[in-house]
N, C-alpha and C positions, 0 to 999 in steps of 0.2 A: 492724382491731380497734377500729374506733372506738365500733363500739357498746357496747364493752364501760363498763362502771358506772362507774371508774374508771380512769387514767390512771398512778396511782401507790398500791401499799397498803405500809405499812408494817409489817412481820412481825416482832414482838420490839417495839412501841412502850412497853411498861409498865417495860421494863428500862432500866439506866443509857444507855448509846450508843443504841439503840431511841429514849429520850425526846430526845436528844439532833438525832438526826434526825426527829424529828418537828416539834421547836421550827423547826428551820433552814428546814425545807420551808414553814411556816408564814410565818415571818418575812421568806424570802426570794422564795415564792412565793404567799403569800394566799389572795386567792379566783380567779388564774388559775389554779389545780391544781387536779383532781377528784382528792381521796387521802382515803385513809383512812388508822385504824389497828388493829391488830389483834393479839390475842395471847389465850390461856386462858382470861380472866375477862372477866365484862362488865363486873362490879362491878370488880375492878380497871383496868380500861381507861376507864370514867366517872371514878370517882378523881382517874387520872392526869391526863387530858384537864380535868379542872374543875382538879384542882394546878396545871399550867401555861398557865392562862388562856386555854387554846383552843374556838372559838367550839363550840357544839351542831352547826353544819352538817358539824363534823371526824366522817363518819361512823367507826362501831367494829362490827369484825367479830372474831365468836369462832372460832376457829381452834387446834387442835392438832396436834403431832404425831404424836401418838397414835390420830389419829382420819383415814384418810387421805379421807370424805368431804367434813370441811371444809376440809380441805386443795385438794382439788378445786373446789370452789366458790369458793374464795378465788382459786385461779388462775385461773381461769374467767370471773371478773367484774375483772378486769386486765388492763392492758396490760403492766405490767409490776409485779415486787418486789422489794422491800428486805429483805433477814432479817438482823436480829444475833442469829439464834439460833442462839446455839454453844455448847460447844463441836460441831462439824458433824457429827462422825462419832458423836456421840451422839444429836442430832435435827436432822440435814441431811436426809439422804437424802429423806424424803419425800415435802417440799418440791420439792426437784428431781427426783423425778418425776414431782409434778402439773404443773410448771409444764414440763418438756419436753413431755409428751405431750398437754396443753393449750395449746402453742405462745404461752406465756405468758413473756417476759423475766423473766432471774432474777438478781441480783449478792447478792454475799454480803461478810464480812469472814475470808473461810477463811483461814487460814496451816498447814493441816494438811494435806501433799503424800501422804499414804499416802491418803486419804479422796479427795482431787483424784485421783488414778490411779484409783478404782476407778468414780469418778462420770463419768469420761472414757470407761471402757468399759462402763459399764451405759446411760450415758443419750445419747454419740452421736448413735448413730441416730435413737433419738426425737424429739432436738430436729432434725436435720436435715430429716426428714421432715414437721413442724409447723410449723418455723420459728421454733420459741422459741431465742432466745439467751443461752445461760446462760455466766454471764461472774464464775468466782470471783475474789479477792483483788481488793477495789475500795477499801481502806483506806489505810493506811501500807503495809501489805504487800497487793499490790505497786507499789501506782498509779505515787508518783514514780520509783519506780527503772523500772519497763519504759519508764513514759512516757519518763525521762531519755535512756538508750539510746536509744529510740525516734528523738527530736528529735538527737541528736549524729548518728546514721548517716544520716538524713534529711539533715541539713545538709553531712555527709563526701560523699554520692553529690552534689550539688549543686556542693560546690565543688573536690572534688578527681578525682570519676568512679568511686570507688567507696566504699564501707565501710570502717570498720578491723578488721581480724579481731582485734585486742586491746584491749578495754574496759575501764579500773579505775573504780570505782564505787566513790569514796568519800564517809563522812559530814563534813563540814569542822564543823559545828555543827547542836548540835541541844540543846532542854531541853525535857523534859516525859516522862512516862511510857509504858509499855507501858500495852494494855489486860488488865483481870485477864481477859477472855474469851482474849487470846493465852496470858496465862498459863496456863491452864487448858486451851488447846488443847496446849501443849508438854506439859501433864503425861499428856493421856489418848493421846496419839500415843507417849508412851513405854510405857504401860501397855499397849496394842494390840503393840507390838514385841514386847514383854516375852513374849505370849504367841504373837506368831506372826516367830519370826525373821526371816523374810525382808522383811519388813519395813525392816529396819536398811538392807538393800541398795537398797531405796528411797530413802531417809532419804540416803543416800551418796551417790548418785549423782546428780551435778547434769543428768541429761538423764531423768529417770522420769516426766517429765512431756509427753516428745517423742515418745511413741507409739513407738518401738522406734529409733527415731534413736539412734545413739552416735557424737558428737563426737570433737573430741582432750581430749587429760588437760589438766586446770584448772588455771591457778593456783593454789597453794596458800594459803588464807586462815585457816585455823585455827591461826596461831602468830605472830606480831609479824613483820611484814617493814620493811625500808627503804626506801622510795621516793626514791631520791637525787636525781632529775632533779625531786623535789617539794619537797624537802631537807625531807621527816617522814617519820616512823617513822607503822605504822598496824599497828590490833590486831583480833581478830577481831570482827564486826559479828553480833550474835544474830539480826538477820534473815534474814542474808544464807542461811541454806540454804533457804529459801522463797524468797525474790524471785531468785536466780538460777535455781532449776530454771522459774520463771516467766516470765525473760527468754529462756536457751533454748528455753520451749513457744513462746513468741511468735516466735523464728527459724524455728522450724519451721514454725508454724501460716502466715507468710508467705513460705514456699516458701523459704526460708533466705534469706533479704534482709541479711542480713549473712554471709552466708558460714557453710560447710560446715564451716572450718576457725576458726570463731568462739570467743574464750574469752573470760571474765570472770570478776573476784572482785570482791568488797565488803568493803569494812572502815573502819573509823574510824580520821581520823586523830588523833595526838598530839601532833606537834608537832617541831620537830628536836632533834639534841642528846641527850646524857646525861640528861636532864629528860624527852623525846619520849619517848627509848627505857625508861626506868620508867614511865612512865605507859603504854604501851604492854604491858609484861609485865605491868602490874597488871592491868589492863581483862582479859586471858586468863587472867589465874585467877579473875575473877568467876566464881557462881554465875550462870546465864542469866537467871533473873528475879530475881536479889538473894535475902534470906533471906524478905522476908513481901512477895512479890505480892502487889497488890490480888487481890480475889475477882470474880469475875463479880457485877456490880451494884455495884460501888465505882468508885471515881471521883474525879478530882482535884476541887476547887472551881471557882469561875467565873474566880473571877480567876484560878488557878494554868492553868487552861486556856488565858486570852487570855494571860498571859505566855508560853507555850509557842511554839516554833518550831522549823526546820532551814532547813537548807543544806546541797544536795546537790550532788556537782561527779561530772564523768564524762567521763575522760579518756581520747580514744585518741593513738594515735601516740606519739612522741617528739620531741622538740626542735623544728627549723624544723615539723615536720611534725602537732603535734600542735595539737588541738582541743579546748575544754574547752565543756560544756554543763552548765548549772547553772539546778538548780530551789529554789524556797524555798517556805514554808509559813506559814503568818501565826500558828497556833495548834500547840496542843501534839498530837506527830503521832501520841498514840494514841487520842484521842478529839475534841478542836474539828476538828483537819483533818481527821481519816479520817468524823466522821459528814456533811461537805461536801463531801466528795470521793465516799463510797458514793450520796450522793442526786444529784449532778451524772452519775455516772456511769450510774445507772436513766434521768434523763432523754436524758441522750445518746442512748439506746439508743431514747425514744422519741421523737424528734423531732427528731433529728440524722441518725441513721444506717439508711438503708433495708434493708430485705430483698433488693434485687436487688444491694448491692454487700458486707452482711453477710447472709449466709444463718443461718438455722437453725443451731447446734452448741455445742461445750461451747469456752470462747475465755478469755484473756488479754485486761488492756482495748489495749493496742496494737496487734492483726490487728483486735479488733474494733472500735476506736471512733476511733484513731490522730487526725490529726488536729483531729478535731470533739471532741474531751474534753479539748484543750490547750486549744483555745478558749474549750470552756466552766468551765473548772477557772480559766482564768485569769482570765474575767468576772465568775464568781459567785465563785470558793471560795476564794480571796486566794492561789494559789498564783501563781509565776511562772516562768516557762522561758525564758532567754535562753543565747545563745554568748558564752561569758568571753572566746574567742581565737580 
C-alpha cells in the first residue's frame, strides 16, 4: 500500500481526544509522517489545524459517516486509521466497513463489547480476505491490561515452561479521568440492552468476545474481595467488563496461549486493613462514571493531563511461585496515554507488523501487534513494562 496518499489519517481530528492525537502525531512525528486529518467540516477542520498551530502541509479531508462514499475514499487513500469517533455503535460501523473491504488498517477507542460482537461477524471475512486489520480498543481500554497479560505469560512460558492459568489484574495507582466518549459509550450500550435483551447476556459473559469458546466460571469481581497473600482488600474496576472479555478474545485469537482452562479478574486495589476494606465497599457503591461525566468533547486541562498516571501490576501464581508484571503510564489514562497509545498502535500496524505473520481480520492489540507495540509504546508513548518478581 505504499502508493497509497497517506500512511496515517486521522478520523475525529476536530474533537477533544481526535485534537489530541493529532497534536502528538505532529509533535512526535513531524514531517517523517504522511497523515492527515479529517472529520465533517472543512471549515471546522481549518479552524482546528490553524488553533493548534499545525503547519498548511497537515492535509484535511471531509469525511462522514453518513456519507459511505467518503468513507471509502478515505480508506482508500490510507494505510492505515485512527477514529475517535464514538460513541461506535452510533457512527462506527461504516467506517469499518470501508476500511475491511478496502484492506485499509483500522484502531479505534471502542469499549462497547455488544457493538465488538457484531463487527466481529459482519466484517471477518472482509478483512481477511483484503487484509485490512482492524484492531478495536487501542486506549486505556484495553492496550495495558492485554498487553500486561500478554508480557507476564510471555515471561511465565520462558521461565517456568508454561503459563499460569490464573491472572489477577490489579490497578495499584492511578489519577486522572475516564473519557466522556467512554462515558457515553456505557450510557448508549445500556440503551441498546434496554431494547434488545439479549444483550445483557453479552454484557455478562466474559468470553462474547471469543467467537463461541466458553471457558470455566470467573473469578468473581463485582463485590470487594481480599487478597491476603497481597495483604489488600480490592473493589470492582469500571473497566474491567471490557478489558477482560478482551484478554479472553486475545487467548483465543492465539490458539489459547494461555490455556483452555485460563481465568482472570481486574479490580483496584485499597489497601489492607479496616481502612482497605471501607474504601473498598465505597468504591462498589459508586455510580460507574460518578454523578456528571464529562460529555464527549470535554476534557481535563493540560496540566491535569501531565499530572495524570497509573500503575498496573498482574499477578499469577502464589507464593514461591508467583510472578508479578507491571506496566505504568506517564499521563492521565483517559486521554494524554490513550491518544499515545491509539497513534503508536496505527503505526505499529504500519511498519512494525507484516501481513504474512498478521493476516487480515478483526484482532485485539496482543494476537496482533504483541511484541512490536511494547516496544514501541515504550519508546514513544512513556509507558513501561517490567517483571516486579
Amino acid at each position: 500500500m505504499s502508493d497509497r496518499a497517506y500512511e496515517i489519517i486521522v478520523y475525529g481530528s476536530t474533537g477533544y481526544t481526535g485534537r489530541l492525537v493529532a497534536e502528538y502525531l505532529h509533535n512526535e512525528y513531524g514531517d517523517g509522517l504522511a497523515w492527515a486529518m479529517a472529520g465533517r467540516s472543512l471549515d471546522k477542520l481549518k479552524s482546528v489545524r490553524s488553533e493548534m498551530g499545525l503547519p498548511d502541509s497537515v492535509d484535511l479531508i471531509v469525511a462522514d459517516a453518513s456519507d459511505d462514499a467518503s468513507l471509502k475514499a478515505m480508506a482508500e487513500s490510507a494505510n492505515a486509521i485512527i477514529t475517535t469517533v464514538g460513541p461506535y455503535q452510533l457512527y462506527g460501523e461504516p467506517l469499518v466497513k470501508a476500511c475491511a473491504e478496502s484492506g485499509t488498517d483500522y484502531v479505534d477507542l471502542c469499549g462497547e463489547p455488544a457493538w465488538m460482537v457484531d463487527m466481529i461477524d459482519r466484517y471477518s471475512d472482509a478483512a481477511a480476505k483484503s487484509g485490512a486489520r482492524i484492531v478495536h480498543s487501542c486506549g486505556f481500554d484495553s492496550i495495558p491490561f492485554d498487553m500486561g497479560v500478554y508480557l507476564l505469560q510471555r515471561e511465565a512460558k520462558a521461565q517456568r515452561g508454561k503459563p499460569f492459568s490464573r491472572v489477577r489484574g490489579r490497578v495499584r495507582k492511578m489519577q486522572g479521568t475516564f473519557s466522556g466518549g467512554t462515558a457515553a459509550s456505557g450510557m448508549e450500550t445500556m440503551k441498546r440492552a434496554q431494547k434488545e435483551p439479549h444483550i445483557l447476556g453479552w454484557l455478562k459473559d466474559p468470553f462474547s468476545l471469543s467467537e463461541g469458546f466458553q471457558g470455566p466460571k470467573q473469578p468473581a469481581d463485582h463485590k470487594p474481595v481480599h487478597d491476603e497473600d497481597l495483604n489488600s482488600w480490592a473493589a470492582p474496576f469500571v473497566m474491567a467488563v471490557i478489558n477482560t472479555k478482551n484478554i479472553h478474545r486475545s487467548n483465543a485469537l492465539m490458539g489459547h496461549a494461555y490455556g483452555e482452562d485460563f481465568t482472570y479478574d481486574e479490580m483496584v486495589m485499597t489497601g489492607p486493613g479496616e481502612r482497605g476494606e471501607a474504601a473498598a465497599s465505597h468504591v462498589a457503591k459508586q455510580d460507574m462514571f460518578g454523578k456528571n461525566p464529562p460529555k464527549p468533547g470535554e476534557g481535563p486541562t493540560k496540566e491535569e493531563r501531565e499530572a495524570g498516571h497509573y500503575d498496573l501490576a498482574f499477578y499469577g501464581g502464589e507464593g514461591d511461585d508467583m510472578m508479578v508484571a507491571v506496566v505504568t503510564g506517564d499521563k492521565d489514562p483517559g486521554y494524554g496515554s490513550t491518544s499515545k497509545m491509539i497513534s503508536e498502535a496505527a503505526l505499529c500496524l504500519t511498519r512494525d507488523v507484516d501481513r504474512a505473520t498478521t493476516p487480515g481480520g478483526v484482532y485485539t492489540s496482543a494476537p496482533a501487534m504483541g511484541n512490536a507495540l511494547i516496544d514501541r509504546l515504550e519508546a514513544h508513548a512513556g509507558l513501561t513494562f517490567r517483571m516486579e518478581s
